[in-house]
C-alpha positions in Angstrom: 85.6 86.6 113.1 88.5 88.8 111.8 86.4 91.9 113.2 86.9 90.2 116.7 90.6 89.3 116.1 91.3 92.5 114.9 89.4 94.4 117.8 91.4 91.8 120.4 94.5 92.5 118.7 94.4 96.1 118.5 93.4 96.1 122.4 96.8 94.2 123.1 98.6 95.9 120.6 97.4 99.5 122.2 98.5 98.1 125.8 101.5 97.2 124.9 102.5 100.3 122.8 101.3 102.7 125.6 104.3 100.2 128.2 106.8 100.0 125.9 106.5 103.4 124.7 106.2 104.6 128.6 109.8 103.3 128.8 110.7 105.8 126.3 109.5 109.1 127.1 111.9 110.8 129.4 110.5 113.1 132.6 110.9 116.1 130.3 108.4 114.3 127.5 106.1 113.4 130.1 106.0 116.4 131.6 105.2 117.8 128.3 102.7 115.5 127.6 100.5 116.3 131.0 101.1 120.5 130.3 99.2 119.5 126.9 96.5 117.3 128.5 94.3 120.2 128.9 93.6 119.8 124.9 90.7 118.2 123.1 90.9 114.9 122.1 90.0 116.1 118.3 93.7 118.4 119.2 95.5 115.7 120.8 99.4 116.0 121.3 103.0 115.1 119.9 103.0 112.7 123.5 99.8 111.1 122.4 100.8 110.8 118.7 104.5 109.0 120.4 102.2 106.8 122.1 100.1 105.9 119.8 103.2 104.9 117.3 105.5 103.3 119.2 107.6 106.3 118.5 109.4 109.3 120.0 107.9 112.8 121.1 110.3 114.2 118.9 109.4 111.7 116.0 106.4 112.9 116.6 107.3 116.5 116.6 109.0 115.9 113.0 106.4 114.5 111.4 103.2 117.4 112.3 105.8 119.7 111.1 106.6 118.2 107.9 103.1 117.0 107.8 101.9 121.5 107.6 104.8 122.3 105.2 104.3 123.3 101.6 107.1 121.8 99.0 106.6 122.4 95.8 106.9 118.8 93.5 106.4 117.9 89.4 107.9 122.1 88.9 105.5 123.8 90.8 102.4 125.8 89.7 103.6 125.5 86.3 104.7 122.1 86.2 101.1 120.9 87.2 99.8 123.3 84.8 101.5 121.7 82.4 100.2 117.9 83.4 96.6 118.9 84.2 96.1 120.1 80.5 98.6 117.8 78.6 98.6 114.1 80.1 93.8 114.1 79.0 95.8 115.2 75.6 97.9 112.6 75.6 95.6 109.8 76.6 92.9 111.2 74.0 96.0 111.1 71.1 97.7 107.5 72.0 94.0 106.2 71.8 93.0 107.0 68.6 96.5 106.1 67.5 95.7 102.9 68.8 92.2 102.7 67.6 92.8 103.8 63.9 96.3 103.7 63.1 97.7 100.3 64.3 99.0 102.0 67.3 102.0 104.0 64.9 102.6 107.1 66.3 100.8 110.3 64.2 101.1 113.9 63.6 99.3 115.3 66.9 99.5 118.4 64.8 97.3 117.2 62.0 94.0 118.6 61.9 92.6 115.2 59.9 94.2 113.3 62.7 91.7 114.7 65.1 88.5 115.5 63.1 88.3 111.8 62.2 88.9 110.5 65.6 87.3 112.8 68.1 83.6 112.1 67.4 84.1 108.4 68.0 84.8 109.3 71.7 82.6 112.0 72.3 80.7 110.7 75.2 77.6 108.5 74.7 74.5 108.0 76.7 74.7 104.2 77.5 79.2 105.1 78.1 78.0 107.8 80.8 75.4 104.9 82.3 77.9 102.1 82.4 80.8 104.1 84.4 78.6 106.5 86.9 76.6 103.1 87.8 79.8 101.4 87.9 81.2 104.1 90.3 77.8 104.0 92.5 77.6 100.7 92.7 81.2 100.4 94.3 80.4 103.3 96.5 77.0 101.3 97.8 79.4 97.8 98.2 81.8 99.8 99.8 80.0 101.3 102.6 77.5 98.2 103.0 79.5 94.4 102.5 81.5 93.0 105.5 84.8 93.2 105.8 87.6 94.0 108.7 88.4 97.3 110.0 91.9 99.0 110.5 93.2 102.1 111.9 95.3 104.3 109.5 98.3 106.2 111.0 97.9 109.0 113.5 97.0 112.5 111.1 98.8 115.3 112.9 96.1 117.6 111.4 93.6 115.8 113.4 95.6 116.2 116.6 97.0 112.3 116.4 93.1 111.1 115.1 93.2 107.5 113.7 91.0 107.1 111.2 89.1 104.2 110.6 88.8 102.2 107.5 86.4 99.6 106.8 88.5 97.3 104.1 85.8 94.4 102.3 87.5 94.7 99.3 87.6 91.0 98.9 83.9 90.9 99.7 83.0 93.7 96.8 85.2 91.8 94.3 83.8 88.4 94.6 80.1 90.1 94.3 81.7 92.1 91.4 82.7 88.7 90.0 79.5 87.0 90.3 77.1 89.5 89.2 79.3 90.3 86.0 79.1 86.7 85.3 75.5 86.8 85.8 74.9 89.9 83.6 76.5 88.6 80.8 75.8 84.8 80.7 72.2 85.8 80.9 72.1 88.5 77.7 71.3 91.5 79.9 75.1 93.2 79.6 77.7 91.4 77.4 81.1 92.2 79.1 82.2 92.9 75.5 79.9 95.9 75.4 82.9 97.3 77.9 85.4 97.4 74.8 82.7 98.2 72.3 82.4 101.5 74.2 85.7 102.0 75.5 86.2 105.7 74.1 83.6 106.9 74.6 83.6 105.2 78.7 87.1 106.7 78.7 86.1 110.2 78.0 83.1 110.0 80.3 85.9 109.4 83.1 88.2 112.0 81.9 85.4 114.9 82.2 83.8 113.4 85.6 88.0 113.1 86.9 88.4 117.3 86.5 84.7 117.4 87.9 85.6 115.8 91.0 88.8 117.5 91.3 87.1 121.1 90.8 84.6 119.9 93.1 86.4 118.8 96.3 89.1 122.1 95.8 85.9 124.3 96.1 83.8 122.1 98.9 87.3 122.4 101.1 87.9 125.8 100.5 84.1 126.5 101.7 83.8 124.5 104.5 87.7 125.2 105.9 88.8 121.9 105.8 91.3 122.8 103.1 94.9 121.4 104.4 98.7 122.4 103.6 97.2 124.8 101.2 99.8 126.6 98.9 98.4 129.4 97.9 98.6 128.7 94.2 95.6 128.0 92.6 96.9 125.5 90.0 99.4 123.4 92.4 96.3 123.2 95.1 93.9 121.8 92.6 96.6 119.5 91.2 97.9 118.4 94.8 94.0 118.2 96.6 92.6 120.9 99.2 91.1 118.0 101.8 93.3 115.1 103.3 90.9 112.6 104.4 87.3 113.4 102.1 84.6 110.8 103.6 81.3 110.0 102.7 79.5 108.1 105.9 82.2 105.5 106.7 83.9 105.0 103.5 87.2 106.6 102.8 86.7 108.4 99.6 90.6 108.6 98.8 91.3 104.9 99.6 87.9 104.2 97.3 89.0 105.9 94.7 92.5 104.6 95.2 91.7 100.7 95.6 88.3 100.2 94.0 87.9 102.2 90.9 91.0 101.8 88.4 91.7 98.2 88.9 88.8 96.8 88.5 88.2 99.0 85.6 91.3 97.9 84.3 90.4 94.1 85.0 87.1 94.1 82.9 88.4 96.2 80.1 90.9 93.7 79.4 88.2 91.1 80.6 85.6 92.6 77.6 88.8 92.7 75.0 90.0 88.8 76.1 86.1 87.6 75.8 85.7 90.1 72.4 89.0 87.9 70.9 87.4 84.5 71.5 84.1 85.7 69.7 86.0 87.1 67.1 88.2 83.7 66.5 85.2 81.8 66.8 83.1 83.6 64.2 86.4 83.2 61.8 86.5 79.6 62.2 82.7 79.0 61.6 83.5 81.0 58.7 86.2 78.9 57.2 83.9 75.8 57.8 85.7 74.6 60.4 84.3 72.5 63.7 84.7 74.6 66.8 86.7 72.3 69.4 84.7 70.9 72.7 86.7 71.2 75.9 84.5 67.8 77.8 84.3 69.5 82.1 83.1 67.2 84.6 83.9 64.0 83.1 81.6 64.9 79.8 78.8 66.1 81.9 79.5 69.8 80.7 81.0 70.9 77.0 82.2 74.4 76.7 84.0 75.8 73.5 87.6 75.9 73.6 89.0 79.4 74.6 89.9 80.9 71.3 91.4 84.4 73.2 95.3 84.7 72.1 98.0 84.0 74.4 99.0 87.4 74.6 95.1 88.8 75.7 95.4 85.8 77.9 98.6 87.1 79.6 97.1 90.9 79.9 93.9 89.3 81.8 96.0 87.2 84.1 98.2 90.5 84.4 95.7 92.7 85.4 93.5 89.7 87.5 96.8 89.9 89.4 97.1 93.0 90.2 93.4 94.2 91.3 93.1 90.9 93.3 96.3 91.8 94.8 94.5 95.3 95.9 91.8 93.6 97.0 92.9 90.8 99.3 95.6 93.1 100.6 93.2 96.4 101.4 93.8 96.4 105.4 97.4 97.3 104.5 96.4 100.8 102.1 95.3 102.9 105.2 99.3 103.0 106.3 100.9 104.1 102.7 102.2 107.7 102.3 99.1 108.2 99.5 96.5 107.7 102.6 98.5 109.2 105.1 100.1 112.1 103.2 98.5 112.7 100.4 95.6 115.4 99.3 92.9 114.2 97.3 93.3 116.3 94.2 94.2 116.2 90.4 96.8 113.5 90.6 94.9 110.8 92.8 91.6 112.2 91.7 91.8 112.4 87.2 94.5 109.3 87.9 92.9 106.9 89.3 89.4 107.8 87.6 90.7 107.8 84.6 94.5 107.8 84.1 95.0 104.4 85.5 92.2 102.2 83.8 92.8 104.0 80.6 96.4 104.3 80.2 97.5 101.3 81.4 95.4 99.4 79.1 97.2 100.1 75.9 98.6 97.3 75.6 95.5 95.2 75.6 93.6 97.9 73.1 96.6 97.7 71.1 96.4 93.1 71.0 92.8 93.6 70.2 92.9 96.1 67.5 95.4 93.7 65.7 93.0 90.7 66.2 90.0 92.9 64.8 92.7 93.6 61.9 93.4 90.4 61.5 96.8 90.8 61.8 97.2 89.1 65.3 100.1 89.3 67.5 101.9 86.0 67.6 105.1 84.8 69.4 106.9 81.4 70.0 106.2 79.0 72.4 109.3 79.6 74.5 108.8 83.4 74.2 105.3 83.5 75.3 106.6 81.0 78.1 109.2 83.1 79.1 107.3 86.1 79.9 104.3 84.3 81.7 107.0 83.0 84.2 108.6 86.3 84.4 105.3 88.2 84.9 104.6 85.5 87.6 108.2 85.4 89.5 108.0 88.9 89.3 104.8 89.2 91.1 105.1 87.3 93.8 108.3 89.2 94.9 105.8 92.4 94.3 103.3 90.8 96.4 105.4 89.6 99.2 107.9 92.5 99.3 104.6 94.7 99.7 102.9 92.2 102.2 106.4 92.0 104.6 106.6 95.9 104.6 102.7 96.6 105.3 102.7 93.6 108.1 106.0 94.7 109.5 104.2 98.6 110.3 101.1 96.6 111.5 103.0 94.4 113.5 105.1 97.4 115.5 101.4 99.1 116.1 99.5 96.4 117.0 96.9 96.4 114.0 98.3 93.7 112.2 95.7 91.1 111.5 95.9 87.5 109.6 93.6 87.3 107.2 92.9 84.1 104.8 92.3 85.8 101.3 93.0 83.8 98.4 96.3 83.9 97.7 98.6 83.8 100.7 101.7 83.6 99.5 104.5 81.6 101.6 107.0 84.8 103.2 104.3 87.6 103.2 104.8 87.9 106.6 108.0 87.9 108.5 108.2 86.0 111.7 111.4 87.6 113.2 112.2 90.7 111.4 115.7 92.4 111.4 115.4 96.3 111.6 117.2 99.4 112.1 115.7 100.7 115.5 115.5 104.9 114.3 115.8 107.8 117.2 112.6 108.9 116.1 110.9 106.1 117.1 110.2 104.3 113.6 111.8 100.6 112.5 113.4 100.4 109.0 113.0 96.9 107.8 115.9 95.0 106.8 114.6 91.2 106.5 112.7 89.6 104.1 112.9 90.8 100.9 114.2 94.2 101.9 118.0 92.8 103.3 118.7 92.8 99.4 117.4 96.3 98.3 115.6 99.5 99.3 113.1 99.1 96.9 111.8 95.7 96.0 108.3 96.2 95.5 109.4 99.0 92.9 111.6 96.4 91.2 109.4 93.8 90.7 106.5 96.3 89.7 108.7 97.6 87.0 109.6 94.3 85.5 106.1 93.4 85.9 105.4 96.5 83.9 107.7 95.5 80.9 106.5 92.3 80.4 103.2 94.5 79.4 104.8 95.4 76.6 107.2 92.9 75.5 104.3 90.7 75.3 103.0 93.1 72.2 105.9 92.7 70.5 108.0 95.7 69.1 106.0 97.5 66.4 104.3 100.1 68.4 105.6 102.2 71.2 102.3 103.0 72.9 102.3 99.6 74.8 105.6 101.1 76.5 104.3 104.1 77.4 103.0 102.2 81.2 106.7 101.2 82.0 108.5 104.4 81.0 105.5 106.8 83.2 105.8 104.1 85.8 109.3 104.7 85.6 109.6 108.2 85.4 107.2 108.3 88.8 108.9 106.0 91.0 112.6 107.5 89.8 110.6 110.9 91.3 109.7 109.2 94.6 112.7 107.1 94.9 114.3 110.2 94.8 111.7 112.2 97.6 111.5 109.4 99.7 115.6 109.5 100.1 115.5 113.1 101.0 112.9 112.6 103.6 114.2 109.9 105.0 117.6 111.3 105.4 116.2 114.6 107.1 113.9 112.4 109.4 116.2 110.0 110.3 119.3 111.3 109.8 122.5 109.0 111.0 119.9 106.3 111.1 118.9 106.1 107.9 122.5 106.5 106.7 123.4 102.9 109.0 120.2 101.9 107.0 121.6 102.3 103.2 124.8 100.7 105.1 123.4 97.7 106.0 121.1 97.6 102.6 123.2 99.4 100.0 121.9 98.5 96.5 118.3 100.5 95.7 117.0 98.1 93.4 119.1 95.1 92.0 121.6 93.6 94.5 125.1 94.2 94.0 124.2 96.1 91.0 122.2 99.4 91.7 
């Protein structure tokens, strides 16, 4: 059903684009467009590109250009250098701090430091079976369960191409769901195996991240279908040689994107929550002492009381949040600069393989370790409270501000579909949306959400980020390390995304930042 809708919509929506956007070519544009007819469809035009985005021939014009230019970001060759080699450093020294230090910072000079700590991650056989199967099995779910397909922006490389992408999402995570329920209820995987092997899981996605990534630089360089290369070595390894890397119809960038970290992330703090309960449960048997009965179904089914903390509880709801977010949202990925824009190379590639389900996580490897210690972390009632409705709040104006912005582009293309994934949240989408009409075609938003700030998916996401570690209390850093990166990367594209706005839109934008002035916090900044 949302296939046909989506088909029936994007019919409409593609009439209606090609009248409206007839009204805005002049003679000389059209002229311009029929002198460039003679072309392949695979070449396609800047008037066919117009067309197909509502926008301008010059928009259009604008954006191939800046689409083949080379700009050097994170300091160049060196800069990447300098990340490629250090952040698999880092991650390998804040988790054995974690592991066997109580998460205190050490020495990353100390030669003990890493002679006792290494061999416990060196990769294992059954670590290398969990996370390639897991990788295969959302590559085979990907390109075979149901789901809706969208059409991604126009790729000036690919003469004004639109992609499709299949998103079922939803589909893979409720089999995901099911089957890991099944697995472990039934002996044949525990979940807790996940956090019994984390290190070793971790490195076998560290090492198969840089073999990806060395991988797709040299199949693009072979085959030609290398893109904005630079010329440098280091910088096109780190930045990605091929812009839109498929395997049959699934989207390997958006897969890797979408499908891999969070629902890594999910079950490793899903194994640590379920590894808690066991552990609280053994201790009370120990002391002698009854488990409690919860009664389900008016007595006809007993289950053990959850014995997981309130703080592993609040990192599972966390992270159920955000991959089910990903999930139920997919069909508005294909439009985001990372699909668009992006090359699929050492930062998407090593990130999301490994950086995202393995960094981001420290918070709950830190909880645990303290439980296993038996030093848990404890806070007060109205503490605990505090941040659960502050993690909540703070996500729905993530998931909304997100949802207005994505629907909003849909809406001017004619892709938008309404889909009934679990949750819909009330002002997701925006009936009658205020805008700043641009010369070069595009609408900024300026309703919903965004007639406050620039950036209110950014806000939210950081404060949803601190509560990861305020809910780990204050005597280890390493839990902070997600909010200061996340930080540190969107200060970076807050501050790329201003510069190309400004040069795209010029005057526009600047009427834009007049009518929404504050970045982040109204009245404020």
């Amino acid at each position: 059903h949302d296939r046909m809708l989506l088909q029936t919509e994007r019919g409409m929506g593609s009439s209606l684009r090609h009248r409206a956007t007839k009204r805005k070519l002049s003679a000389e544009d059209v002229s311009s467009s029929r002198s460039l007819s003679s072309t392949s469809c695979e070449s396609g035009s800047e008037a066919d590109i117009a067309i197909k985005t509502g926008g301008t021939v010059e928009g259009a014009k604008k954006d191939a250009a800046r689409d083949s230019k080379v700009m050097y970001e994170f300091g160049g060759p060196l800069g990447v250098s300098a990340l490629m080699v250090g952040f698999p450093i880092l991650m390998l020294y804040f988790y054995l701090c974690l592991a066997f230090h109580r998460g205190h910072l050490q020495n990353p000079l100390s030669q003990e430091f890493w002679a006792n700590g290494l061999p416990t991650i060196v990769p294992t056989y059954r670590a290398t079976m969990i996370y390639m199967l897991f990788n295969v099995f959302q590559l085979f779910t990907a390109a075979t369960l149901p789901g809706v397909t969208v059409l991604g922006l126009p790729v000036p490389s690919l003469g004004g191409k639109q992609l499709e992408y299949l998103c079922n999402g939803v589909a893979t995570w409720y089999v995901d769901l099911v089957l890991v329920a099944a697995l472990h209820f039934t002996g044949v995987f525990p979940i807790t195996i996940v956090i019994d092997e984390v290190g070793p899981i971790m490195s076998v996605a560290m090492i198969w991240g840089i073999i990806v990534t060395i991988g797709c630089y040299v199949v693009g360089r072979v085959t030609g279908r290398d893109h904005r290369m630079s010329g440098s070595i280091p910088y096109d390894l780190f930045m990605g040689a091929i812009l839109n890397p498929r395997i049959g119809n699934v989207d390997l960038k958006m897969w890797n994107e979408i499908r891999i970290p969070w629902k890594l992330l999910f079950f490793v703090s899903l194994s640590a929550a379920v590894k808690d309960h066991e552990i609280n449960m053994a201790r009370e048997l120990q002391a002698g002492l009854t488990p409690q009965v919860w009664p389900l179904f008016g007595g006809m089914i007993e289950m053990n009381a959850i014995k997981t903390s309130a703080p592993l509880l609040f990192m599972l709801l966390a992270h159920l949040l955000y991959v089910n977010a990903c999930m139920k949202g997919e069909e508005c990925i294909p439009t985001t600069w990372d699909i668009f824009y992006e090359k699929w190379g050492f930062m998407l590639i090593f990130w999301n393989f490994a950086g995202v389900p393995f960094s981001y996580c420290y918070s709950t490897l830190y909880l645990l370790n303290r439980s296993l210690a038996n030093e848990p972390i404890q806070h007060s009632k109205f503490y605990t409270t505090f941040l659960f409705v502050t993690l909540l709040l703070a996500y729905y104006v993530w998931d909304t501000a997100n949802s207005q912005k994505n629907r909003f582009r849909m809406q001017q293309r004619g892709t938008f579909v309404e889909r009934k994934t679990f949750p819909q949240l009330p002002w997701g989408t925006l009936k009658k949306p205020t805008y700043v009409q641009t010369k070069h075609g595009n609408k900024l938003l300026t309703g919903g959400h965004w007639r406050f700030v620039r950036k209110p998916h950014y806000t939210a996401d950081l404060l949803m980020a601190l509560s990861w570690g305020l809910i780990t209390g204050f005597d280890s850093l390493i839990p902070y390390f997600y909010v200061v990166f996340f930080t540190t990367v969107l200060v970076h594209r807050v501050g790329r995304d201003e510069i190309h706005c400004q040069s795209k839109y010029g005057a526009d934008f600047d009427e834009y930042c007049r009518q929404v002035p504050y970045m982040f916090i109204p009245f404020i900044f």
